[in-house]
N, C-alpha and C positions, 0 to 999 in steps of 0.2 A: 634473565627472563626469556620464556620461548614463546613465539606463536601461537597462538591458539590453534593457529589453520595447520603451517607442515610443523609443528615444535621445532625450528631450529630456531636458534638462539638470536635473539628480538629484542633494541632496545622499545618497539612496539608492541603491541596488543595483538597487532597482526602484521606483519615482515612487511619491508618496502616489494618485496618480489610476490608475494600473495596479495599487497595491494594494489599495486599493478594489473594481475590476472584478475582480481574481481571487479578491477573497473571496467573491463570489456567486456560491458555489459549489452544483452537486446533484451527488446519488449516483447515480450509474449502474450499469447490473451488465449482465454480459454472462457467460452459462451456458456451460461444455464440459462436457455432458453435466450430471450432479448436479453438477458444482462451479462455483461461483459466482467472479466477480472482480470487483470494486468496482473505481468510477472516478470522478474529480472532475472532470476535466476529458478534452473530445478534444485531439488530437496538433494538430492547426492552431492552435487556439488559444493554445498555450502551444512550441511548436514552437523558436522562438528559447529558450526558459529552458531547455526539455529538455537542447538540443545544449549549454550553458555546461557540461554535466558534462563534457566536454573539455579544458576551461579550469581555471586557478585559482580566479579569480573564482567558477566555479560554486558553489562550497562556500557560499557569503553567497545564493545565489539556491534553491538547493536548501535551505536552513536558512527562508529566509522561506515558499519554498513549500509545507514541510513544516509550519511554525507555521499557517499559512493550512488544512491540508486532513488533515495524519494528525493532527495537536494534536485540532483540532475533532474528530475520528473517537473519537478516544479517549473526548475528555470525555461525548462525546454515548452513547459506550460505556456510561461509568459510568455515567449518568444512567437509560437504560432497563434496565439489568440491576439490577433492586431484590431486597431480599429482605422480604417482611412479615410481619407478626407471628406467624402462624401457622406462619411459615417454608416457606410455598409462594413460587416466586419470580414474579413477574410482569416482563412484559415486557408497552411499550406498541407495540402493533400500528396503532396509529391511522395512516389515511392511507401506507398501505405502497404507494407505486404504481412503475413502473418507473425514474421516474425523479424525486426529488422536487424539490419546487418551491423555487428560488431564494432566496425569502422564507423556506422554513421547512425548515429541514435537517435530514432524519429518515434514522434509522438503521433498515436495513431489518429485516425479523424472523428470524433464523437459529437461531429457534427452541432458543436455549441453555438454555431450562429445561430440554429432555429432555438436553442434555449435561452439563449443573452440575447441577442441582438448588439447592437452597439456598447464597445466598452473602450473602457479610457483607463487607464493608469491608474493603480492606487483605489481601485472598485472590486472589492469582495463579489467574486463569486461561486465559490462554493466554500462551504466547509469540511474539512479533513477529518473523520472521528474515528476515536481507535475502538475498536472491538472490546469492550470489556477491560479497561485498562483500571483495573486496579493492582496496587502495587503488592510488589512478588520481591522477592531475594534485594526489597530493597529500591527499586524501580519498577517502571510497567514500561515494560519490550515495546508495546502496541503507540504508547504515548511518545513514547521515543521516536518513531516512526513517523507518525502524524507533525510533531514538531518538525523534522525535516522539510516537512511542504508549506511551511507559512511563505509567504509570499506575496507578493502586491496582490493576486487576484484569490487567494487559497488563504484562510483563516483556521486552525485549526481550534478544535471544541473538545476539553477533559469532563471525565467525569459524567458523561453523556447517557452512553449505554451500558448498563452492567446486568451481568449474567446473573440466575438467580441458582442455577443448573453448573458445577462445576466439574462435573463426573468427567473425568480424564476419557477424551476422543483417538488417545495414542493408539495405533492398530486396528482400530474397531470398524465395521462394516459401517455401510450407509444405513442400511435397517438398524442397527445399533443406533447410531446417532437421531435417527429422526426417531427412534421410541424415546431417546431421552433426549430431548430437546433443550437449548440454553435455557430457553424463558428469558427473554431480554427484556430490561426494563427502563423504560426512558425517563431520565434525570431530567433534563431540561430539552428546551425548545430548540432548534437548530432555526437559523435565520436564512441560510441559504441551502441551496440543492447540495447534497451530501458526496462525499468520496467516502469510503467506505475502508478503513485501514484495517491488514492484519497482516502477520508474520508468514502464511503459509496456507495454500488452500488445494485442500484432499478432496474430498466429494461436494464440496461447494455448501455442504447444510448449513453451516454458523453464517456466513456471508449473506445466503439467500433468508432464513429468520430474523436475521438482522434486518437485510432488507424490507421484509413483508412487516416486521413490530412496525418498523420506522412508517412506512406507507400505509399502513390501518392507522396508523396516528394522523395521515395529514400530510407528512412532509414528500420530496422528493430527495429520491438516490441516482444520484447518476453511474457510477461503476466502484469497482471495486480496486484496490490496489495491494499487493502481495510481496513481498520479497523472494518468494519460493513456490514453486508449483511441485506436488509432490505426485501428479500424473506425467509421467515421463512417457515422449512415442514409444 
């Protein structure tokens, strides 16, 4: 068997030495307007893993990518969302910079004390939903993703939002997309403030529509989360 990533010969899906390299991973973020969207990696970089969502196969390269980048996001969740003894919550700010450093993967500050207040172990607070996750070559990429981030404060939600618009966005301008719009349609209720899951984000349209369905319904979004930014400096 070969790599998906350099095709040398792999008794894995992806080489111990490409797993390695895609665990040194930073957080990226890239603003529309006040909403934010997190990114572990650009689109060139990972480019051939992306496109295996096509495939069967993808399912085993999408599952290690996710253990590598929303796993980590989570724990690292847990970690700076404390609550102490006096029951004010703290979060560690230290070293918040655009893009963090390789060596040390920090999770940026989105300032959830003003949205939680005091939290404790084992308390849902947000929910994870994937983009449109219905199943494709066999799997849904996005659902994949979103299970990655369950976790004592992170619940994740299937079957949520689905596209009603599934006109292929591969290549196409921003004007393209925002004439043909998803049309997202909400399945069920979300109990908590939203993370917003998806594989990869270009001009930000599906993200922010998703967004604005979900909040003309009522609910809150808190940011967005990506595997890939496909605006490179």
């Amino acid at each position: 068997m070969k790599c998906v990533n350099c095709e040398k010969f792999s008794t894995k899906i992806i080489c111990k030495n490409c797993t390695k390299i895609l665990s040194q991973i930073s957080l990226g973020r890239r603003n529309f307007g006040d909403f934010a969207v997190y990114y572990f990696y650009y689109y060139s970089e990972i480019q051939k893993l992306i496109l295996s969502k096509h495939h069967e196969y993808g399912y085993f390269v999408y599952r290690t990518l996710a253990n590598l980048t929303f796993r980590r996001f989570a724990e690292k969740f847990e970690k700076e969302v404390l609550c102490s003894q006096d029951g004010a919550q703290n979060i560690n700010t230290q070293n918040l910079n655009n893009n963090t450093s390789k060596e040390n993967f920090k999770l940026k500050n989105e300032k959830f004390a003003q949205k939680f207040g005091c939290l404790h172990k084992n308390q849902t607070l947000a929910n994870a939903l994937p983009l449109d996750d219905n199943i494709r070559s066999g799997y849904s990429h996005t659902a994949i993703l979103a299970h990655a981030l369950k976790s004592n404060f992170i619940t994740p939600i299937y079957r949520t939002l689905r596209a009603k618009n599934h006109v292929s966005y591969a290549g196409k301008s921003l004007a393209f997309r925002l004439k043909n719009p998803r049309n997202f349609e909400i399945f069920k209720k979300p109990k908590f403030p939203i993370i917003l899951v998806d594989d990869i984000v270009t001009t930000g349209s599906s993200l922010l529509e998703a967004k604005k369905t979900l909040e003309n319904a009522g609910f809150s979004v808190l940011f967005g989360l990506v595997l890939a930014n496909a605006k490179e400096n």
